[in-house]
KOLNUNU-635963 format. One line per field, with one value per residue (C-alpha): residue in three letters; x, y, z; residue number from 1. Coordinates in nm, 2 decimals, always signed. Example, Ala and Ser with C-alpha at 12.3 -4.5 7.8 and 13.67 -1.06 7.14 Angstrom:
% KOLNUNU-635963
type: (Ala|Ser)
x: (+1.23|+1.37)
y: (-0.45|-0.11)
z: (+0.78|+0.71)
seq: (1|2)
***
This chain:
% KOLNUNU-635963
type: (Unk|Unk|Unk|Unk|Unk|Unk|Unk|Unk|Unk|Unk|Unk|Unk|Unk|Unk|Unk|Unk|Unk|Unk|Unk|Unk|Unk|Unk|Unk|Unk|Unk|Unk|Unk|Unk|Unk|Unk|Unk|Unk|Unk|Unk|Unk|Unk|Unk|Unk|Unk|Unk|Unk|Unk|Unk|Unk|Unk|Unk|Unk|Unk|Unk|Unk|Unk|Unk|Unk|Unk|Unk|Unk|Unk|Unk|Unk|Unk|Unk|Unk|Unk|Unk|Unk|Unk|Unk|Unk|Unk|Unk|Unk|Unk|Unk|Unk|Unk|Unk|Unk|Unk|Unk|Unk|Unk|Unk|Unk|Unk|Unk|Unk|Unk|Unk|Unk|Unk|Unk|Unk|Unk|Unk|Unk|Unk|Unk|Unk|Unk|Unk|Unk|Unk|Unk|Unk|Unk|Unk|Unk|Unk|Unk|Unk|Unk|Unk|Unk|Unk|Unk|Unk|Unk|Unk|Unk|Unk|Unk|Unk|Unk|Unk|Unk|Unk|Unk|Unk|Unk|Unk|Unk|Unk|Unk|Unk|Unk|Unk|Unk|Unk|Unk|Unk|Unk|Unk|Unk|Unk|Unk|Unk|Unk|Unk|Unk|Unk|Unk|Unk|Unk|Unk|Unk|Unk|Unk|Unk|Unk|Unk|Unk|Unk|Unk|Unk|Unk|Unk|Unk|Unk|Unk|Unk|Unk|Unk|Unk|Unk|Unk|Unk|Unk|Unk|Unk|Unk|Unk|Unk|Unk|Unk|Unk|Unk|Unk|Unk|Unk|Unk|Unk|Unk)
x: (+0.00|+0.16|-0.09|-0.22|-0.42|-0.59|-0.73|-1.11|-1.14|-0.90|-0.99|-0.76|-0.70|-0.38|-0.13|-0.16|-0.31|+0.04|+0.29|+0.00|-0.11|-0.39|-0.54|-0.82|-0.94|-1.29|-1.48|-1.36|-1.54|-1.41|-1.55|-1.21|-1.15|-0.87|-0.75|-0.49|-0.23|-0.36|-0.72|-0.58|-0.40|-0.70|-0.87|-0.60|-0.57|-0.91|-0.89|-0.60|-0.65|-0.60|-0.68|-0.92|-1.24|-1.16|-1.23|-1.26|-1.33|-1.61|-1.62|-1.80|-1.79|-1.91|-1.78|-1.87|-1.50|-1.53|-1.69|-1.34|-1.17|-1.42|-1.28|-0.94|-0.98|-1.10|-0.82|-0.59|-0.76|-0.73|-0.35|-0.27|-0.48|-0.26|+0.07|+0.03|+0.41|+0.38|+0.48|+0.31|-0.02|-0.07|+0.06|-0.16|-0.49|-0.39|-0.36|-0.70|-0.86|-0.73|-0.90|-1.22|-1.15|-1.07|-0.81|-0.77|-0.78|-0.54|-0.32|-0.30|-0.22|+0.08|+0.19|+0.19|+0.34|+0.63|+0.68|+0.73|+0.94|+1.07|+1.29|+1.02|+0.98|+0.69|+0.52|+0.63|+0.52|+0.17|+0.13|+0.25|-0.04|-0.30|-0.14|-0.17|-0.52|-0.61|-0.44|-0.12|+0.11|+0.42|+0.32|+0.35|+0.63|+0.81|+0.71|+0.78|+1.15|+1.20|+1.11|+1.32|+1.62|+1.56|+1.54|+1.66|+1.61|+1.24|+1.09|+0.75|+0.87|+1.04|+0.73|+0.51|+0.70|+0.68|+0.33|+0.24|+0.49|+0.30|+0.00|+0.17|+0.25|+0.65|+0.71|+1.07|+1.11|+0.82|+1.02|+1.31|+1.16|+1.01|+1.30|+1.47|+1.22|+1.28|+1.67|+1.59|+1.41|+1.33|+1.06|+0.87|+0.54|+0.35|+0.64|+0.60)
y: (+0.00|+0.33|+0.58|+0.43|+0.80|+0.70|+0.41|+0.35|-0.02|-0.23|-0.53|-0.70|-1.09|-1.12|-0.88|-0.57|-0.36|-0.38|-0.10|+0.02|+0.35|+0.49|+0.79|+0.87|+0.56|+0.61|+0.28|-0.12|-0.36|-0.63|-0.98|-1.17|-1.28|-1.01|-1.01|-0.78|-0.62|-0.71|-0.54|-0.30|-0.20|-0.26|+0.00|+0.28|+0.23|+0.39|+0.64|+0.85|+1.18|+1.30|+1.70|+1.91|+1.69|+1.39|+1.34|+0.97|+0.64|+0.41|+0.06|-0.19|-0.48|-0.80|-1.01|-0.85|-0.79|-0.45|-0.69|-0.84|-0.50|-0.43|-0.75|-0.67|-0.33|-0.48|-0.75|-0.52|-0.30|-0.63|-0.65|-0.32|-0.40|-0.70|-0.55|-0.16|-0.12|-0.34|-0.09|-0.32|-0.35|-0.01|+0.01|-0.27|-0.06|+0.25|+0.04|-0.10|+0.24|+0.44|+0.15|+0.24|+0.64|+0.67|+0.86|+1.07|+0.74|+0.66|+0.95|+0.91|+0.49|+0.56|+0.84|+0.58|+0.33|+0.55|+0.70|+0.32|+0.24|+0.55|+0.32|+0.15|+0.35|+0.17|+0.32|+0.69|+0.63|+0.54|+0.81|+1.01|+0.92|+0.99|+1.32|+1.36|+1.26|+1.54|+1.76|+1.84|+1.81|+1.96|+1.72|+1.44|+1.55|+1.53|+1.16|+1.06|+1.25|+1.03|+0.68|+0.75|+0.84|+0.50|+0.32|+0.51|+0.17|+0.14|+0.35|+0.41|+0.62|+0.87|+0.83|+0.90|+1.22|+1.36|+1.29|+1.48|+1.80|+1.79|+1.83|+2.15|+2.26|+2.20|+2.04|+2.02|+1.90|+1.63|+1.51|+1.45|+1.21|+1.08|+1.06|+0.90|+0.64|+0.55|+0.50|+0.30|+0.07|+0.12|-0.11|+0.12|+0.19|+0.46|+0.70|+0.67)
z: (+0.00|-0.12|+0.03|+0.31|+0.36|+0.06|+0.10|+0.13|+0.21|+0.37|+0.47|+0.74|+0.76|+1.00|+1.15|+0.96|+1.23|+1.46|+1.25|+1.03|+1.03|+0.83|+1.05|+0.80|+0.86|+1.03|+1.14|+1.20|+1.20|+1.43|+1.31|+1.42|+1.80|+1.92|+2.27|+2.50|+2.28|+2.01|+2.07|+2.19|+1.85|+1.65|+1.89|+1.87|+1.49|+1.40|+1.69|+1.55|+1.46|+1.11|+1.10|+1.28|+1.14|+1.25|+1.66|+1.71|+1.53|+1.50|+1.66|+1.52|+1.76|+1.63|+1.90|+2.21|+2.26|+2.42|+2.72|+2.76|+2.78|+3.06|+3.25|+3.17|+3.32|+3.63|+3.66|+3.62|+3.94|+4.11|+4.06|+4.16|+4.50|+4.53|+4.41|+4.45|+4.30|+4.04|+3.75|+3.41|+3.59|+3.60|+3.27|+3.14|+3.31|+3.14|+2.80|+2.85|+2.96|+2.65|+2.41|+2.60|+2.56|+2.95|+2.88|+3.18|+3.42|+3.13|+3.20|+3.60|+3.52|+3.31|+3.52|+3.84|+3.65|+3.56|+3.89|+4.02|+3.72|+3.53|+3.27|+3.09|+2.73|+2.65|+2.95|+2.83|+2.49|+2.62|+2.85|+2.52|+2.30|+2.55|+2.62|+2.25|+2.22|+2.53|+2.31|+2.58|+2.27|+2.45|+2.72|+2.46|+2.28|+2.62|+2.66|+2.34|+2.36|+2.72|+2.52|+2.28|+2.49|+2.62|+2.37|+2.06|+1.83|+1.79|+1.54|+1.67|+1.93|+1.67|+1.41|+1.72|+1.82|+1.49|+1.46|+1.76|+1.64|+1.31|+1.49|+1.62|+1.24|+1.35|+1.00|+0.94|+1.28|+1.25|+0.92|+1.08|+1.34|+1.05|+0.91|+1.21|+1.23|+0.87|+0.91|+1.27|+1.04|+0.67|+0.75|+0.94|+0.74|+0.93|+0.84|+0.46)
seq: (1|2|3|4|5|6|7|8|9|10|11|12|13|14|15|16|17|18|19|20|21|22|23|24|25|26|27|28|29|30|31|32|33|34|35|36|37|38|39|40|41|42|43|44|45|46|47|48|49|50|51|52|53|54|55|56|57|58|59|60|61|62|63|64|65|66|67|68|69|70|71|72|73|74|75|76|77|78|79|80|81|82|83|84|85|86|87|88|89|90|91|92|93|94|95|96|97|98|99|100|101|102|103|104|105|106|107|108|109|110|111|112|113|114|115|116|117|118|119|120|121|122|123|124|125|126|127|128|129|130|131|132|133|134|135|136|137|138|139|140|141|142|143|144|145|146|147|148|149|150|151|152|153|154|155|156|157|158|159|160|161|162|163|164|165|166|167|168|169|170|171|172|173|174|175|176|177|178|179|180|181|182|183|184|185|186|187|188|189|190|191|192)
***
């Protein structure tokens, strides 16, 4: 696919939703069992932003799957009840409560888990996008810039920083993360 923002159908088998990105894409329809990570993918693929018109996707949930994010969410509360310092439960909440559009419980999970455990990029670049979808784009930039200094190899971190200065009309900085993600890993399709 050339120009992914082009598209008008794309229908997905297998796999395609982790390292896609097609933020004009508007609704999915889930007819496929999808659970954790992978759910959670599908979900944040059709809720990016693409300009000023788009605000959110559309969900289309065939298989009552949304009811397993529900459950996740509240064994996820469990852990943390159990294990108050454990750093990837509160991650894992704050994952399951941005694919639900929580995003400010969201924002206060990934903030906790990276006060337990500051050196987990993952955790930064989470708290990143929700920052971005709140619109605190200086407050995502930040996060994104604190995943990549730890780990300066995965090029979602860089394609997600650019994104978010984009957003802020900073374009020849956003095409140097781009950039940057493409020379991390020429594979990298979001940043085409």
């Amino acid at each position: 696919i050339k120009e992914p923002g082009q598209m008008k159908l794309l229908i997905v088998v297998d796999k395609l939703l982790t390292g896609f990105d097609a933020p004009s894409a508007t609704y999915l329809y889930i007819d496929k069992q999808m659970r954790d990570h992978g759910l959670f993918q599908a979900i944040c693929r059709v809720n990016r932003l693409d300009g000023e018109d788009k605000q959110y996707g559309y969900i289309i949930d065939y298989k009552d799957l949304f009811k397993q994010l529900e459950g996740a969410i509240d064994d996820y509360t469990r852990a943390i009840q159990l294990r108050p310092n454990d750093h990837r439960a509160w991650t894992h909440r704050g994952l399951a409560r941005s694919g639900q559009n929580g995003l400010e419980g969201a924002l206060a999970d990934f903030s906790r888990s990276i006060e337990i455990h500051p050196d987990t990029p993952a955790t930064w670049n989470g708290r990143g996008i929700v920052r971005r979808k709140l619109n605190d784009l200086d407050g995502a930039i930040d996060d994104f810039t604190r995943a990549i200094e730890s780990n300066p190899t995965y090029p979602g971190y860089w394609f997600n920083r650019g994104y978010a200065k984009m957003q802020q009309k900073r374009l020849e900085t956003a095409i140097s993360d781009f950039s940057e993600s493409l020379r991390v890993d020429a594979r990298y399709f979001p940043a085409y």
